[in-house]
C-alpha positions as CSV (number, residue, x, y, z in Angstrom):
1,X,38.4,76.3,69.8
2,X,34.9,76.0,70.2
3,X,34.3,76.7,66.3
4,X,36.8,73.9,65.3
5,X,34.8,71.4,67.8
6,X,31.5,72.0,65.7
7,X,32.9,72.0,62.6
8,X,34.9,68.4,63.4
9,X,31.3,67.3,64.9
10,X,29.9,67.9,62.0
11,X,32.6,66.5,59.8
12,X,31.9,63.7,61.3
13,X,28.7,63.2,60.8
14,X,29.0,64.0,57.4
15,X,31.5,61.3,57.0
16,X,29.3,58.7,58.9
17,X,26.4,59.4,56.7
18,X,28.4,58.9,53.4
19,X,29.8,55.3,54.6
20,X,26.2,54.2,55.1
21,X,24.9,55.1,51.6
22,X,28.7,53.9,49.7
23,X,26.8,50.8,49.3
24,X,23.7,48.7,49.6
25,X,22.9,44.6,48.9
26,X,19.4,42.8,48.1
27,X,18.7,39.7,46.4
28,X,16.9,38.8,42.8
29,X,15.0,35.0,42.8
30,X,16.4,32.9,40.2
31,X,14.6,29.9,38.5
32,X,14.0,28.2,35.2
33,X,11.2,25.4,33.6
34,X,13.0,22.4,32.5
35,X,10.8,20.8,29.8
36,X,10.7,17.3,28.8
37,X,11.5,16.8,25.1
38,X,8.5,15.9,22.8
39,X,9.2,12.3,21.3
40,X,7.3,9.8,19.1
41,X,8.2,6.2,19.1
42,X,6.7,3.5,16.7
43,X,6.2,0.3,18.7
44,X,4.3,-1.9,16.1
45,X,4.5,-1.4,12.4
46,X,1.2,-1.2,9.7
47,X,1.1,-4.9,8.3
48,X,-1.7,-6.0,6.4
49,X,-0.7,-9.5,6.4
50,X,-0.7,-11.8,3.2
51,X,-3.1,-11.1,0.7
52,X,-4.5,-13.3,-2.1
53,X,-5.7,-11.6,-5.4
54,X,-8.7,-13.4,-6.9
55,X,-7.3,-12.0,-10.9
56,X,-3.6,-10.9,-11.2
57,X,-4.9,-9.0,-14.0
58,X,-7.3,-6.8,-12.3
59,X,-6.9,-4.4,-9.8
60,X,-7.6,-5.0,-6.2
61,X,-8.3,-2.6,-2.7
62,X,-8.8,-4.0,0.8
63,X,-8.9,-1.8,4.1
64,X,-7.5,-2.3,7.7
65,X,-10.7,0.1,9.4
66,X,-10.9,0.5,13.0
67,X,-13.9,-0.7,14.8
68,X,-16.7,1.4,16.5
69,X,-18.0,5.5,15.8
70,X,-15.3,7.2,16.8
71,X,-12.0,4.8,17.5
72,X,-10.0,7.7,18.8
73,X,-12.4,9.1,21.3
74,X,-13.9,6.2,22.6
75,X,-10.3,4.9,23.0
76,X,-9.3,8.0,25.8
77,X,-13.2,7.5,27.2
78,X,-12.2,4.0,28.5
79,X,-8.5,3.7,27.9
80,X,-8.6,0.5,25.5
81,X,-7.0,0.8,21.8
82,X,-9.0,0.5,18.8
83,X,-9.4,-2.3,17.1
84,X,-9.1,-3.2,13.4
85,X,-10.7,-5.5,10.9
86,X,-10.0,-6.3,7.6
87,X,-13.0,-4.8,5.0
88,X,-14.0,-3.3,1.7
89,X,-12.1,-6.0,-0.4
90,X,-12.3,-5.8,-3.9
91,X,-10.8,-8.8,-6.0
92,X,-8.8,-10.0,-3.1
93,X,-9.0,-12.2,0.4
94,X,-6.8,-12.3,3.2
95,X,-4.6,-15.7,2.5
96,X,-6.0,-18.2,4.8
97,X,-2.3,-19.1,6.3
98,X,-1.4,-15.6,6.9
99,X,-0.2,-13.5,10.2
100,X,-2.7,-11.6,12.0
101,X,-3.0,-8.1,10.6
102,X,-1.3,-5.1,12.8
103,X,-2.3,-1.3,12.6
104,X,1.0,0.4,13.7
105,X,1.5,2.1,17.0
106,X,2.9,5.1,17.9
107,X,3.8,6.2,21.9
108,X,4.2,9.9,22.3
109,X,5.6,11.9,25.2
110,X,5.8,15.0,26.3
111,X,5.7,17.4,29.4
112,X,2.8,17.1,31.9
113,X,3.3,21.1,31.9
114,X,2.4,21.6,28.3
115,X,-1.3,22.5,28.1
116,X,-3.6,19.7,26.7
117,X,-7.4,20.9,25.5
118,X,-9.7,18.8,28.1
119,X,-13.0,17.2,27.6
120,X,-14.3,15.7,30.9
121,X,-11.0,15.3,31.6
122,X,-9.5,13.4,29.3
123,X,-7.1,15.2,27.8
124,X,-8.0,14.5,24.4
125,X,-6.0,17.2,22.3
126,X,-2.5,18.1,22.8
127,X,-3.1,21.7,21.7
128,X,0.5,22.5,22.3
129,X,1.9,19.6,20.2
130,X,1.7,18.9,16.5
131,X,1.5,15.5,15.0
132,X,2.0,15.4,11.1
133,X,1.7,12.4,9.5
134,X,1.9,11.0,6.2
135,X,-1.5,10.2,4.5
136,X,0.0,9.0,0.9
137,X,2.6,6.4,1.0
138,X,4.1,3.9,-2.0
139,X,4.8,0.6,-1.3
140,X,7.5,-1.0,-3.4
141,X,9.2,-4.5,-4.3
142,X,8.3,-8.0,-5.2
143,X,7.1,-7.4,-9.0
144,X,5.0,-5.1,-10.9
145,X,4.2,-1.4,-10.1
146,X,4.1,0.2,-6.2
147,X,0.9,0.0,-4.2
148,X,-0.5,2.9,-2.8
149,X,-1.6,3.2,0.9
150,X,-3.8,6.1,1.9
151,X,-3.3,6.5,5.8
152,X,-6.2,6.8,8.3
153,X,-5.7,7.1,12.0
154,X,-7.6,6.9,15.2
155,X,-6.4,10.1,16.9
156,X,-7.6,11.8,18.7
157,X,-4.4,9.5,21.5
158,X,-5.2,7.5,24.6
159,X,-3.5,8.7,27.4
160,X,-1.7,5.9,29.2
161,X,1.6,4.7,31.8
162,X,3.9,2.9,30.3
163,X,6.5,1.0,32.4
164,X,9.5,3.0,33.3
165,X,7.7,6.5,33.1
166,X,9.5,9.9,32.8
167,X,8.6,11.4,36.4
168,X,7.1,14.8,34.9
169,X,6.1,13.6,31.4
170,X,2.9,12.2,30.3
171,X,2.2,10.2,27.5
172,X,-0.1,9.1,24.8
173,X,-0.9,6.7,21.8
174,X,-2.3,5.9,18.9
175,X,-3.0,3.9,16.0
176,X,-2.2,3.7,12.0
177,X,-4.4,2.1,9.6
178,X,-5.8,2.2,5.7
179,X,-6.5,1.3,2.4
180,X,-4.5,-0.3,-0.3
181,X,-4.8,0.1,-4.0
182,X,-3.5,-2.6,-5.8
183,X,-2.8,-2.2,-9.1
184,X,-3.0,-4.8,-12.0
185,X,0.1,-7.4,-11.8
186,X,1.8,-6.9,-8.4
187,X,2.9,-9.9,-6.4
188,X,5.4,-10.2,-3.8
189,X,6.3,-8.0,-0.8
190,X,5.7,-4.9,-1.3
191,X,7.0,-2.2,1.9
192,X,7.3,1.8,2.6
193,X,7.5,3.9,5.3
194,X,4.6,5.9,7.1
195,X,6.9,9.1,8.0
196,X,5.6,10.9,11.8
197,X,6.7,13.2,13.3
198,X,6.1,15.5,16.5
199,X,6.9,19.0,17.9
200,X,6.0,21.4,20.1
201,X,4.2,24.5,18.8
């Protein structure tokens, strides 16, 4: 009787073991990085104004140039834009009735998260976003051939707020200007498109 005693104990104790190993529970952290999408938006558009050719049959050039050494990083030292003038004309004036000029502007946002290269602190390259832009662009219409605008810009961007910012987003700007080439014979309006674009890298 004795014998069957020990061996229930210790069928029992077998059994108690094995229902405290038949299973087990612990816990895994979960969490995920919500990014911000990269955009680019153009808020004023390149416009050179109205300009008078001094001889329809010669060629003319005239540049939009931003002012001081170096627009683009001036610009982020004391958070003001560049500005332009109107220079380098070559058989042409600006017409005396005509619209201010414009360089075109360009707001781009992206995540505060996404690492920016820092000088003093100003932020001024997104090394984790590239801008292309194009430098070449045809301007069509009115009569005679296309004008030809070679693009300059004043990047490196300005970092700025705009009104109704994206909490966890930052944002910067910058400026489009250039030279035209006017060939021999154009008159009227002549318009294109300066094609940007952004993206993460």
């Amino acid at each position: 009787m004795r014998k069957y005693a020990r061996v229930a104990m210790a069928l029992g104790v077998g059994c108690a073991l094995f229902a405290n190993g038949n299973s087990a529970s612990t816990g895994a952290s979960a969490g995920v990085r919500i990014v911000a999408p990269v955009k680019i938006t153009a808020v004023q558009h390149l416009n050179f104004g109205s300009i008078v050719v001094g001889d329809v049959a010669k060629t003319s050039t005239i540049t939009m140039a931003f002012n001081g050494i170096a627009p683009g990083i001036i610009g982020n030292l004391t958070g003001n834009l560049a500005s332009t003038r109107l220079t380098a004309m070559s058989n042409c004036t600006p017409y005396r009735k005509s619209a201010a000029h414009t360089p075109a502007l360009f707001h781009l946002q992206k995540d505060a998260w996404v690492a920016s290269f820092n000088i003093g602190g100003a932020g001024l390259l997104d090394t984790d976003v590239t801008i292309v832009i194009d430098r070449a662009v045809t301007l069509s219409g009115g009569t005679g051939g296309p004008v030809n605008l070679q693009v300059a810009t004043d990047i490196p961007a300005d970092p700025f707020i705009p009104a109704g910012a994206l909490a966890g987003a930052t944002y910067r700007r910058f400026q489009l200007a250039g030279k035209l080439d006017i060939p021999a014979g154009c008159l009227g309006s002549k318009t294109g498109t300066i094609n940007v674009s952004v993206s993460y890298n």
